[in-house]
N, C-alpha and C positions, 0 to 999 in steps of 0.2 A: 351323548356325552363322550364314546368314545371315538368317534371323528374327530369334536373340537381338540380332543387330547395330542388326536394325530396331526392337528396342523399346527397347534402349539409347536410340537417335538420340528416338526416339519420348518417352520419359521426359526425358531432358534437355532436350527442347523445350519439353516441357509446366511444367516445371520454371524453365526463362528465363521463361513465359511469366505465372506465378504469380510472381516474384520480378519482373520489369515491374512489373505491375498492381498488386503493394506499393508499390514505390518511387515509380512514379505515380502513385500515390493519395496517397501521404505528402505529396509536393512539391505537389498539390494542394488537400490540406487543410491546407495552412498558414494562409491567408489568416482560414480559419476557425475558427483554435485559440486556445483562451479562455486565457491565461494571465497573471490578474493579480498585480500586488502590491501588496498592502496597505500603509496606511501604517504605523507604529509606535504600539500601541496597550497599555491595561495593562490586565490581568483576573485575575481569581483563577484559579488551573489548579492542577489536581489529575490526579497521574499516576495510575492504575489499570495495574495488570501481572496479575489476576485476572480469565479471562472470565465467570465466576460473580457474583463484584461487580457487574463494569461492569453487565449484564443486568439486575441486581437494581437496581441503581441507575438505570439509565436507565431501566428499568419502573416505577421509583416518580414519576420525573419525569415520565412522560411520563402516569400517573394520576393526577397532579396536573394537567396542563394546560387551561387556561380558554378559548384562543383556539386556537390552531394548533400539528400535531406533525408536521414537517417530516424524514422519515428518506431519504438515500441510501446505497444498500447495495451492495457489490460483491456478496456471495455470502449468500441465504438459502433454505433449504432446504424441503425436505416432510421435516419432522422437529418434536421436540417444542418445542426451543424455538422454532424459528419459529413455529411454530403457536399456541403462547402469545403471541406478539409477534404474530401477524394477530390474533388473540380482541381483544389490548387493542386494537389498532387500530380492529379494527370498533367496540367500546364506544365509542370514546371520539366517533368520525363520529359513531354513531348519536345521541348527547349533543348532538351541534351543535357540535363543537371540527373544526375545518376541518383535514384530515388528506389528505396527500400521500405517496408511496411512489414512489420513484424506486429503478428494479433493473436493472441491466446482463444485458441478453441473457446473456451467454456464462457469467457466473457463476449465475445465477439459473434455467439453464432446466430442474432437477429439481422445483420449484414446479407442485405441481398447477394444471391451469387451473380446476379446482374452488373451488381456496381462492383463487384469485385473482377468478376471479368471487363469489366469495360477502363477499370485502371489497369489492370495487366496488359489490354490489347495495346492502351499507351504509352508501355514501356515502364509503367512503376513496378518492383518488383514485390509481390504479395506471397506471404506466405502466413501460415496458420501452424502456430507451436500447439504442444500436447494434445495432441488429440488422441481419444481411448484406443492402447494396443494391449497385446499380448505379448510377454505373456503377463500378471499381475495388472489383470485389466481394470481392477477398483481401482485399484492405485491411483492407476493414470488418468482417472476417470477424478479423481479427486485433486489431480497434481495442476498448478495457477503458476503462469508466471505474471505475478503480479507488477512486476517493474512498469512505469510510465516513464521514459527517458525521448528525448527527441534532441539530436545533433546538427548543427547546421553549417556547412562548411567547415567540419571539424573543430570550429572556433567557438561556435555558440552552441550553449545546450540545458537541456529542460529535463529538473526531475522533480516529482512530488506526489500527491494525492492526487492531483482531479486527473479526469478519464476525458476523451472528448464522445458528449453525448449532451441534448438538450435539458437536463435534469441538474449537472454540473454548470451550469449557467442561470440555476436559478429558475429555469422555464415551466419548472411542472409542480403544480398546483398543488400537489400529492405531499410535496418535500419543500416548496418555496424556495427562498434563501439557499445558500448552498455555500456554506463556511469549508472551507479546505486551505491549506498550504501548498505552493510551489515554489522550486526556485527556479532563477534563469541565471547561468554561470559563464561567464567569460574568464578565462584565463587557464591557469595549466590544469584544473581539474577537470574541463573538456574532454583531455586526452583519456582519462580512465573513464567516464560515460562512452567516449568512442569505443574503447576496448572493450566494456560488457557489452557493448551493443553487437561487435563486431564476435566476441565469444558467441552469444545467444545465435546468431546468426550461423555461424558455422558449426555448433553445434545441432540444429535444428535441420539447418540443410546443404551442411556440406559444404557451404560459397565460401572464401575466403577473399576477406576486403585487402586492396594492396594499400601499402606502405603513404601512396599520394593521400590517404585521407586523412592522417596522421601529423599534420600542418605543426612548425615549430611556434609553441603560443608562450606570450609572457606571463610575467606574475601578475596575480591583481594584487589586492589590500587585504583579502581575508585569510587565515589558517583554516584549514579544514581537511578534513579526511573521506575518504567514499570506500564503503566495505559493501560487499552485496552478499546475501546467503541464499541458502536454497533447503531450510528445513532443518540445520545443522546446529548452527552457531549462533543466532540470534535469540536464544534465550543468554548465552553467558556474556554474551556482548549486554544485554541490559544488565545485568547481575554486574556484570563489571562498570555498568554507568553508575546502578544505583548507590553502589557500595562508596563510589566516591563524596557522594553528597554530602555537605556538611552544616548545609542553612537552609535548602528549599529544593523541593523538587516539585516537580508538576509533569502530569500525564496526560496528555491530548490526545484521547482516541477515541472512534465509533464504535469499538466495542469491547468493552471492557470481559474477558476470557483471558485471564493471565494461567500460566503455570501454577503448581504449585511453590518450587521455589520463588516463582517471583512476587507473588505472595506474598510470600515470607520474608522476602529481601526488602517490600516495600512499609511490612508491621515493623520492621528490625529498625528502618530509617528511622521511622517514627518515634519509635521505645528511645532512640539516640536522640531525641529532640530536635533533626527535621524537620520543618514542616511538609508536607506531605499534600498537593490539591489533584486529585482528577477532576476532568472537562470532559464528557460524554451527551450523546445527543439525547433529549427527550423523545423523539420520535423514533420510530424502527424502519429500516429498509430491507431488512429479512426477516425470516421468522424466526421466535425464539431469541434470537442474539440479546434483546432488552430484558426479557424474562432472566434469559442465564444472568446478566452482570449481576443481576439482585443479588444472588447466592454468594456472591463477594463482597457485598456492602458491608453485611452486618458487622464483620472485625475490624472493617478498615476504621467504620464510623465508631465504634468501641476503642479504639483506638487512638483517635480523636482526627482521622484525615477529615479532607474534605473534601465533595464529590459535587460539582456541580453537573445542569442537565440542563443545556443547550435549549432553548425550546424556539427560539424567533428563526424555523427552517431545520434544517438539519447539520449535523457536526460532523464532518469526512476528514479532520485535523488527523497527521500521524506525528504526533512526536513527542521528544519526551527533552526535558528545561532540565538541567543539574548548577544547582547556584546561579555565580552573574557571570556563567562564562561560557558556557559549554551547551549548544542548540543542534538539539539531532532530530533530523527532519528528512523523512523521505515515503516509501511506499508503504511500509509495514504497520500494519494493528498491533494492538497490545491484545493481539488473541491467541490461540494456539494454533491458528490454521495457519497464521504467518510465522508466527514458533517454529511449524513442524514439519509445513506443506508447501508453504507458498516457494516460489524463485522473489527474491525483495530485494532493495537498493534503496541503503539509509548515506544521509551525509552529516558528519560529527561535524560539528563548524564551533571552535573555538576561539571565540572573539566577546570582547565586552561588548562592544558596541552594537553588532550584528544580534547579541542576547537581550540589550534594550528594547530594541525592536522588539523581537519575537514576544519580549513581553508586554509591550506594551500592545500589540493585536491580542494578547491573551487574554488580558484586564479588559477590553470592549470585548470580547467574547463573554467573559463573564458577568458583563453589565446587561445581556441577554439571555445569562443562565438564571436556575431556582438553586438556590444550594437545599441539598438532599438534607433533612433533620431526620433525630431519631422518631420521633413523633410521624411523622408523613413516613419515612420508612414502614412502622410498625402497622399503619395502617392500610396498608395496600391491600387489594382484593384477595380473598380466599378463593377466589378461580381464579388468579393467578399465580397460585402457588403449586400447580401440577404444571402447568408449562414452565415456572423455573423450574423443577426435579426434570422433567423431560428433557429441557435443553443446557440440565447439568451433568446428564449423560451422555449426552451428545456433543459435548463443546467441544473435543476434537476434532468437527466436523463444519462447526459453524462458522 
């Protein structure tokens, strides 16, 4: 009895002493977290909800490219189509088109080092952001740069949810279907995708892109804005969306781990006569993450929101609808990991027309959702109610 005592003491120690070295690491990398905002800018933007498209499509842009193809990726795989997307890569370096590959440690690290030396040997230039240092080595060992952006000849460029991997295409049996959001943007809003691509880049490793990739571009048709954070600001950025609201909002995320003000900012809409809909997946792709939203349901539904759950495939959607005007759409979850932890790049696109759309792929999203009742709420399993409290503990993490 008095060993187990000692490894209790022992674990708990070890445990303040990794949740420190988070929280210190955090308050020390503030000084250093990149989170601009853009000014208000107009481009032609095209949503893609198809990971198949998008691929095809950036694949054709990016075989077209004459000067430079600029991709940062959260998560690419040793699978086929990653492997398709290094081939064009190498092609296109070994052509003399100046090609950069920016990959997040922690999502990236199934990538052979094979394929990854064999596009460097052809001249793409590969590098791999956060990976675990000292000193505040949880930290960084928890720190994502979760952006998806891809540029191409500084004129064309790609941001959103999906990742390139076989699973984002619908390929794997495990997840089916695979609903996300992209956009692809021509026009002045390029230039600030170029610039965080080109920040991320020099901060990571020093290179600094010249001025040639920075091509004079015109207006498109749409208003829109592009902010990125890094663990800061992206909670009062939604606080400041939701607070606008005045007839409907709606919440398109994989995993629903909000703050607690945002919470509170989303009962408060309601109480104001809002309507109020989240869209989240019925299936899980981590652990925990489905268990924890539950522990949120129960006020929202008291409340009288409504929570639909995704179930034909899986729900990878980031964004969040305010009335008929305003579609904010980019890398970020409505979780605390993107709240607090992630590097993210959302784009505020204020347009009617472009918010038709977005809702009406909304309304076919939810003609594949179950809407959540208090009834089926109340009924869920009693072994699943120690993995919500476990991963209500831990949703700073998940």
């Amino acid at each position: 009895m008095k060993g187990l005592f000692v490894i209790i003491i022992i674990v708990v120690i070890l445990f303040a002493l990794i949740l420190l070295d988070i929280f210190m690491g955090r308050a020390g990398y503030k000084k250093n977290a990149y989170e601009p905002v853009f000014s208000k800018k107009k481009s032609d933007i095209k949503l893609i909800h198809c990971g198949t498209d998008l691929v095809e499509r950036m694949m054709k842009d990016i075989s077209q490219a004459a000067s430079s193809v600029h991709m940062m990726f959260f998560i690419m795989k040793n699978d086929e189509v990653s492997h398709k997307m290094y081939t064009l890569l190498k092609t296109k370096a070994e052509a003399g088109v100046s090609v950069y590959l920016l990959l997040d440690w922690a999502g990236c690290r199934t990538i052979k080092k094979t394929a990854l030396k064999t596009m460097k040997n052809a001249g793409v230039h590969v590098h791999v952001m956060n990976q675990p240092r000292f000193p505040y080595f949880f930290f960084h060992m928890q720190k994502r740069n979760h952006r998806k952006i891809a540029v191409i000849d500084g004129k064309i460029g790609y941001i959103g949810g999906f990742n390139i991997a076989e699973e984002y295409l619908g390929k794997k049996a495990k997840f089916g279907n695979w609903e996300d959001y992209h956009l692809r943007v021509k026009g002045e809003g390029v230039h600030d995708l170029q610039t965080l691509f080109a920040s991320d880049l020099k901060r990571n490793t020093g290179i600094a892109l010249g001025s040639d990739v920075f091509p004079k571009l015109p207006q498109g048709n749409t208003s829109h804005k592009i902010y990125a954070t890094d663990g800061y600001s992206l909670e009062k950025k939604y606080l400041a969306n939701i607070a606008q609201a005045k007839n409907r909002l709606t919440i398109c995320t994989p995993y629903y781990i909000p703050s607690k003000p945002l919470q509170a900012a989303l009962l408060n809409a309601r109480k104001n006569g809002v309507s109020v809909r989240i869209i989240v997946p019925m299936k899980s792709d981590h652990p925990l993450v489905r268990e924890t939203a539950f522990t949120y349901y129960s006020e929202l539904l008291d409340a009288g929101c409504l929570i639909y759950r995704y179930y034909q495939g899986f729900y990878h959607v980031k964004a969040v609808i305010i009335d008929d005007h305003l579609s904010i759409i980019g890398t970020a979850n409505f979780d605390k990991r993107s709240l607090f932890l992630n590097e993210e790049v959302n784009v505020e696109i204020d347009d009617e027309a472009f918010t038709r759309e977005v809702y009406a792929t909304i309304e076919e999203d939810i003609k594949k959702s179950e809407l959540l009742t208090k009834t089926a709420f109340s009924k869920r399993t009693f072994r699943q109610r120690p993995a919500e409290w476990l991963g209500r503990a831990l949703s700073y993490f998940l």
